[in-house]
N, C-alpha and C positions, 0 to 999 in steps of 0.2 A: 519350613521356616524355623528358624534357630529360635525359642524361646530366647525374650530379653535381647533380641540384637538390636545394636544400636541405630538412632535414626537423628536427622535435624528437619524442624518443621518450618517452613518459610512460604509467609502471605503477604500479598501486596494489594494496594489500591493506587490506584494510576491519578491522582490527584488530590488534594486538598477539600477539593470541592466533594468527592467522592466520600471521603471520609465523613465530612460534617453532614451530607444530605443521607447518611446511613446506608449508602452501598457494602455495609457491613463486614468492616475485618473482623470484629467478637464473631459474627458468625463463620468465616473460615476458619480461623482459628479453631471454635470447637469443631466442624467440622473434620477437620485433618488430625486434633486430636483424636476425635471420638474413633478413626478408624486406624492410629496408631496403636490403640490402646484391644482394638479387635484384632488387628495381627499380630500384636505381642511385641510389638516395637516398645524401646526405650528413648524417648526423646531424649536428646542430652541437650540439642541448646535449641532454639527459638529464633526466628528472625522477622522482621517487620520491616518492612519500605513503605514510607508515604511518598510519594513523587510526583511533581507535573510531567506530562505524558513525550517533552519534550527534552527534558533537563539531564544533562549527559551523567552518565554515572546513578551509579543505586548504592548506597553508603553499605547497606545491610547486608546487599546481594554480596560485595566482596569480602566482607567480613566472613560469609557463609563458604566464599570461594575458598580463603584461604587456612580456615576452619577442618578444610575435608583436605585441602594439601597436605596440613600437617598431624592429620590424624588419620591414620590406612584403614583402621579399625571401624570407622563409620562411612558406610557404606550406600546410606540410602536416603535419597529425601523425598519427605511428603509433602504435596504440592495441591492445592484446587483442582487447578487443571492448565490447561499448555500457556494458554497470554498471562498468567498469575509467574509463570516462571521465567520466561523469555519477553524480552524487549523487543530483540533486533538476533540475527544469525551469529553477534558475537558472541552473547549472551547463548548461545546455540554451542556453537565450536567451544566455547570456554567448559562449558558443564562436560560435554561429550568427551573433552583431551580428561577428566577426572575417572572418566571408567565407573559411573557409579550407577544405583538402581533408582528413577524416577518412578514416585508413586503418584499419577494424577487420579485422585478419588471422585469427581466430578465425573469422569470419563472410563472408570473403571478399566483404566490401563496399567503396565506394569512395565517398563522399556529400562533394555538394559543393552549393551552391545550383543547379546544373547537372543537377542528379540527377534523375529522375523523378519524379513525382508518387509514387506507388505505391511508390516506397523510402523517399520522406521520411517518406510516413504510416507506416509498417514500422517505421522507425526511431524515431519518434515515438513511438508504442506502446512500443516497445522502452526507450525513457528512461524512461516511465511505470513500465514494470515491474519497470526497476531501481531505480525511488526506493521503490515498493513493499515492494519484497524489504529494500531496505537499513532501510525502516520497521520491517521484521518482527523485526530483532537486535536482540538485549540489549545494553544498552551496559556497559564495563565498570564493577565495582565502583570509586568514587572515594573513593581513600583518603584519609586526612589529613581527614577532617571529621568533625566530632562528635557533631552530631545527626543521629540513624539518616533521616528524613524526606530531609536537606537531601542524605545518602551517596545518597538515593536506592532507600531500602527501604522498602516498604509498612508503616509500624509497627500494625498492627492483623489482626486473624483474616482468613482467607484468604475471598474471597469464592466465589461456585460456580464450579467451572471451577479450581482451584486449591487446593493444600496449603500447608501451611509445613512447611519443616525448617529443621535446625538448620544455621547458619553460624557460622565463626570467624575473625573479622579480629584479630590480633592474638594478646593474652590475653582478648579477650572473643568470651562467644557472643552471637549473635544469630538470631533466627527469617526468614528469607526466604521468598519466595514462589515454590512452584514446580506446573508444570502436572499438574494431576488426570486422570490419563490416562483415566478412569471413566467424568468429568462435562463433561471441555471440548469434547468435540465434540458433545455436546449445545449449548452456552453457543455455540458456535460457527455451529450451524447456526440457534438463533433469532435472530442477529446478522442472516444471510445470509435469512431468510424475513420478518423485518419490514425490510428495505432497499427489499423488492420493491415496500412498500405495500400488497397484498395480504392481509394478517393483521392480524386485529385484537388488542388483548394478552389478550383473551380468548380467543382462537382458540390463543395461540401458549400459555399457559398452562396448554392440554388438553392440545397438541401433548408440551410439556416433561413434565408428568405421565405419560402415555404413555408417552415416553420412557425415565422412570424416576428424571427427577432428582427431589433431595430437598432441603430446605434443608442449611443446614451442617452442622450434627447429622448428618444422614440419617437423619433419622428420622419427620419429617413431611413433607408434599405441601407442591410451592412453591405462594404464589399469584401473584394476578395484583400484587398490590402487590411482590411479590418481585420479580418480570419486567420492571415499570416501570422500579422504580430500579437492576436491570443491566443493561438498553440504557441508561439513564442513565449510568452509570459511567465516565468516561473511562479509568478503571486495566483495561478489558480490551485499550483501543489502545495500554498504555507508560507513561500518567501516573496522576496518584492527587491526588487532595484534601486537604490534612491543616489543621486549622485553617484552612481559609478561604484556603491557597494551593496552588497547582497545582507540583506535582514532576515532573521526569520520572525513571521507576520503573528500576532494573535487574532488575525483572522479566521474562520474555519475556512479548509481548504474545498473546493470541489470537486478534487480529483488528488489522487495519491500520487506521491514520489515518482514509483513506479510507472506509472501508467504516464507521468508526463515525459521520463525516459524516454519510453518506449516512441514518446511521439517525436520529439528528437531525434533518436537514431530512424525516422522515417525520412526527418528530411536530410540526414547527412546521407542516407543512402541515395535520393535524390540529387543531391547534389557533388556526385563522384566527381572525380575531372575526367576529362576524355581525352586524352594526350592523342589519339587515335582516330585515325576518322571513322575509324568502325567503333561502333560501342559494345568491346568483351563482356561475354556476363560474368565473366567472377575476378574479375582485376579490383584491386584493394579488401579483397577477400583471404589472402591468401598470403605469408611469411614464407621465407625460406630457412628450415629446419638446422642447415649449416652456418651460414652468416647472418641472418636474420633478415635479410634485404626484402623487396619486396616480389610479390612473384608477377611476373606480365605477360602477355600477350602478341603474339604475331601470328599473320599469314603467312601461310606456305602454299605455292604453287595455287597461289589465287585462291584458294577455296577454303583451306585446310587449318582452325585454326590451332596452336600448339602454345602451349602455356611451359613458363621457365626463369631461375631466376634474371635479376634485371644484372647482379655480377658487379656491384655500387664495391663490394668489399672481394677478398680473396674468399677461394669458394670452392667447394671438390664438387659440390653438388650441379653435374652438367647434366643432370635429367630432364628431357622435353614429353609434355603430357599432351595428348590428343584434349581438347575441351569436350568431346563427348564422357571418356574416362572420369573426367574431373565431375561431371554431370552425375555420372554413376556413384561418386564417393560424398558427393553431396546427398544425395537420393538419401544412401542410407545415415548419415549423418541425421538426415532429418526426421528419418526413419523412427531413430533410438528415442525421441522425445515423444513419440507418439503413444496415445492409452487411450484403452476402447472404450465404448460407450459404454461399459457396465458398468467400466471401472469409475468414467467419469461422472458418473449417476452415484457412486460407493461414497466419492470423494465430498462430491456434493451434499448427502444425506450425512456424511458425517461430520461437516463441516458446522453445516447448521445444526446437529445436535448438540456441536460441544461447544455452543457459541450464543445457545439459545437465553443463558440468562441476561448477558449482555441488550439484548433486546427487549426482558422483562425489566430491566433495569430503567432504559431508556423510556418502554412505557409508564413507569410508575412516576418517572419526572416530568414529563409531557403532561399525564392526568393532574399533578399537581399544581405544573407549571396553565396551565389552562385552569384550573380552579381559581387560583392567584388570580391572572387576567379579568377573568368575571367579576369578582372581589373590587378590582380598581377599578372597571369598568362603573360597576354599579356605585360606588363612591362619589365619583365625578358626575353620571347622571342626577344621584340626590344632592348631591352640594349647588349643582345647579338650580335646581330647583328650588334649595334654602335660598339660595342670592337671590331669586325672582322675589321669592316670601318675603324680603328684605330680613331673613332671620343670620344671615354672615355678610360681614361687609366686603366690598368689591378686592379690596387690597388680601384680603384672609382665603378668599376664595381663587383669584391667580396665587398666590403660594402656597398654597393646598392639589389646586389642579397641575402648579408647573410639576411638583414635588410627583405628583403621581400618575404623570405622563413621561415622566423620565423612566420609572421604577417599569412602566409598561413598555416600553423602549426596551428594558433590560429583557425581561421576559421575555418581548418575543425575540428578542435575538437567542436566547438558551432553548427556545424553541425549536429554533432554525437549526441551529446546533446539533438536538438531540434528534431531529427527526432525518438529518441527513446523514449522521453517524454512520447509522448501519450502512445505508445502502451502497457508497462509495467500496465499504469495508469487501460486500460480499461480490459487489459490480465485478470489480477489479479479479477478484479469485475465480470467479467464474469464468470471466474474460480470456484468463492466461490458460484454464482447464481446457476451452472451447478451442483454443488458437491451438494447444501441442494436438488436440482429437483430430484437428480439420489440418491440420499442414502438412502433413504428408501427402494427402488428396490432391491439395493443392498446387504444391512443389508438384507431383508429377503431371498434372495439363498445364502446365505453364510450358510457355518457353524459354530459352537458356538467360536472355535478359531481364525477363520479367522477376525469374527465379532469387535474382541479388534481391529485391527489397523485404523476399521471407526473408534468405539467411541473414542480412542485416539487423533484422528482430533477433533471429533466434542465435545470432553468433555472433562475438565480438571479433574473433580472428581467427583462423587455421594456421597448421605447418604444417611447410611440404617438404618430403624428406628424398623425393625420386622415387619413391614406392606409395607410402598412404599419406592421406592426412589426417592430424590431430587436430581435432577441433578443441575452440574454448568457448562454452556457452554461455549466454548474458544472463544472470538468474533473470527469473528461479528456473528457466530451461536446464541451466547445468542440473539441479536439485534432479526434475524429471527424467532426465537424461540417465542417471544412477539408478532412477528408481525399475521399478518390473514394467515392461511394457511388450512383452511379447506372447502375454500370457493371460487369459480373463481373468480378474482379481474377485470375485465371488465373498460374502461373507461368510465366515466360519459357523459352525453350528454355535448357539448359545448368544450369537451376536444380537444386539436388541436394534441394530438397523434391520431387519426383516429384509423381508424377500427383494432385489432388483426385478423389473419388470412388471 
């Protein structure tokens, strides 16, 4: 390393809140210092973002962006580690088009376009995961607007998976939405078992009855039209419908962006049209390479099926494919996303290493936020007690107890909050690790119809050229799809993930 070469340093906190409760940027800051200053880096400029976890733009980050545009000579920036630098995969492809060397000190990593294959994909993942997590936060309450909808509050009855309590902005109360500790991990886990494609909503219907949930009442058995329209719901990922427009909710979500995609493209895969009385298995799977039409289906000689374009436009492309063939080019399409169990166990151990403070984070606000609790709790027990003693009178004592039944209110909803963070964050990454390990397995016992409701997950669309097809994968499959997967990915010597197995 060049004595004195130059560096810029940039640390963030993902809220407001974060800041004031001492999830501490002074300590990143020295941190990324202290280890510029052990490689002989020259800091030349500094960056800071404060930001809610939702609020488009990062004032600091572009200053930083445009910082290294116009300066060739600095080349490297030190960072915490991967969710302190990235948001979202824009924030990914923006950094990556600069060409330059990330330093994550937390993770003792060093990626540069230079880098290995096998740390890019790591780190790839790793971006994924942090836009994930950053999905999974509340954004803050937005003051200063007047229609409850537009603040970003669910105005209507809590759906399953959720309560209301009582909120106060201002001199006004208001009803919010907070998590049903009862029923959401039920809401939860039919989110995670119709993603799979695997269940039908009659299937997941017995499942949730079993379970225990009950409409909002609780008093009756959900049905299936219940079930429908909450995979339908977009207010379980963040947003909410009000009058025919989409909000994004300061509710916490139950489930990530992602993962409610995924369940969407379940039921559009579901519900194909069938222009045919036979049901093709790969019709609306598939473009044509030439005119872009789409590709279809017939019989031939009663048995035989042959796949081609439909010929809507002018067209050179008159190739007729066996649907077995087609069979064989999906196989291995589905092939390329696939990564072994070691690797999946690599990804997994490393995931939660570089992710682990997040979680001490979350502990130290829980143990707080529970302290708090007690505090109010035991206030209200003695004050009661004073009113029996006639030592507060009846009017001092409802303004005292309303006053800190509200503040208890607030608590456990930040409760709610900090205890369901994580788990959404890591569900989900696991989920999508499980689903490329097991699809290839799967795609090959299936049969040719069954096979459309994987590639519907794992593909948005194919072209067919009369020879292969190109596929286009729905992330983060495309991300996997690039990455090694034909090969055990083993850790390196010196790596402090220790041994797989």
């Amino acid at each position: 390393m060049i004595p004195s070469e130059k560096c810029v340093l940039y640390f963030r906190v993902s809220s407001q809140e974060q800041k004031e409760t001492g999830y501490s940027p002074e300590a990143q800051l020295k941190l990324i210092r202290a280890y510029a200053q052990e490689k002989g880096f020259r800091a030349v400029q500094t960056y800071e973002d404060v930001e809610t976890a939702k609020r488009t733009g990062r004032e600091k980050f572009g200053e930083m962006v445009e910082f290294l545009k116009s300066n060739p000579d600095v080349r490297n920036i030190i960072v915490e580690k991967t969710d302190r630098l990235y948001r979202n995969f824009r924030d990914y492809v923006t950094i990556d088009d600069l060409d330059i060397v990330i330093h994550l000190v937390k993770e003792n990593e060093v990626l540069s376009r230079k880098s290995q294959s096998h740390q890019k994909f790591i780190h790839g993942i790793k971006v994924l995961m942090a836009k994930n997590y950053i999905d999974n936060l509340s954004e803050e309450t937005r003051k200063g607007m007047i229609e409850k909808a537009e603040q970003g509050f669910y105005p209507s009855t809590a759906p399953l998976g959720y309560r209301n309590i009582t909120y106060k902005i201002g001199e006004k109360e208001i009803k919010i939405l907070a998590v049903n500790e009862m029923t959401s991990p039920i809401v939860q886990k039919l989110f995670r078992l119709y993603a799979t494609g695997e269940y039908s909503l009659k299937k997941l219907t017995r499942i949730a009855q079993e379970d225990g949930l009950r409409n909002r009442l609780g008093v009756n058995k959900v049905y299936k039209s219940a079930i429908n329209k909450m995979l339908k719901n977009p207010l379980y990922s963040g947003d909410f419908i009000w009058c025919g427009k989409l909000y994004h909710g300061n509710h916490p979500p139950l489930i990530t962006k992602q993962l409610f995609e995924m369940v969407q493209d379940v039921f559009e895969a579901q519900m194909h049209p069938k222009p045919n009385k036979r049901n093709f298995a790969y019709t609306g799977l598939i473009t044509c390479a030439d005119c872009g039409c789409s590709i279809t289906a017939e019989i031939k000689k009663g048995k035989y099926v042959y796949y081609h374009c439909t010929y809507h436009r002018p067209c050179q492309n008159k190739a007729y494919i066996r649907e077995e063939e087609l069979g064989e080019m999906f196989e291995k399409i589905v092939k390329d996303i696939h990564i072994s169990d070691n690797f999946l166990e690599l990804v997994r151990r490393s995931l939660l290493e570089s992710h682990k403070d997040e979680k001490e984070f979350h502990d130290r606000q829980i143990s707080g936020l529970n302290a708090r609790y007690s505090v109010l709790k035991n206030r209200i027990d003695k004050i009661y007690v004073d009113k029996l003693d006639g030592k507060i009178s009846e009017d001092d004592y409802d303004s005292k107890v309303t006053l800190w039944r509200k503040e208890i209110d607030e608590v456990s909803d930040m409760l709610e909050r900090h205890k369901n963070a994580d788990v959404n964050y890591f569900e989900l990454g696991i989920h999508i690790l499980e689903l490329a390990n097991r699809a290839y397995s799967l795609y090959v016992k299936q049969k040719p119809v069954e096979r459309r409701k994987l590639l519907h997950i794992i593909l948005s669309n194919c072209t067919f050229d009369g020879v292969s097809l190109c596929p286009t994968y729905r992330r983060p499959f495309d991300l996997l799809a690039k990455g090694p997967s034909s090969y055990e990915m083993l850790p390196r010597e010196g790596s402090n993930l220790g041994p797989i197995g």
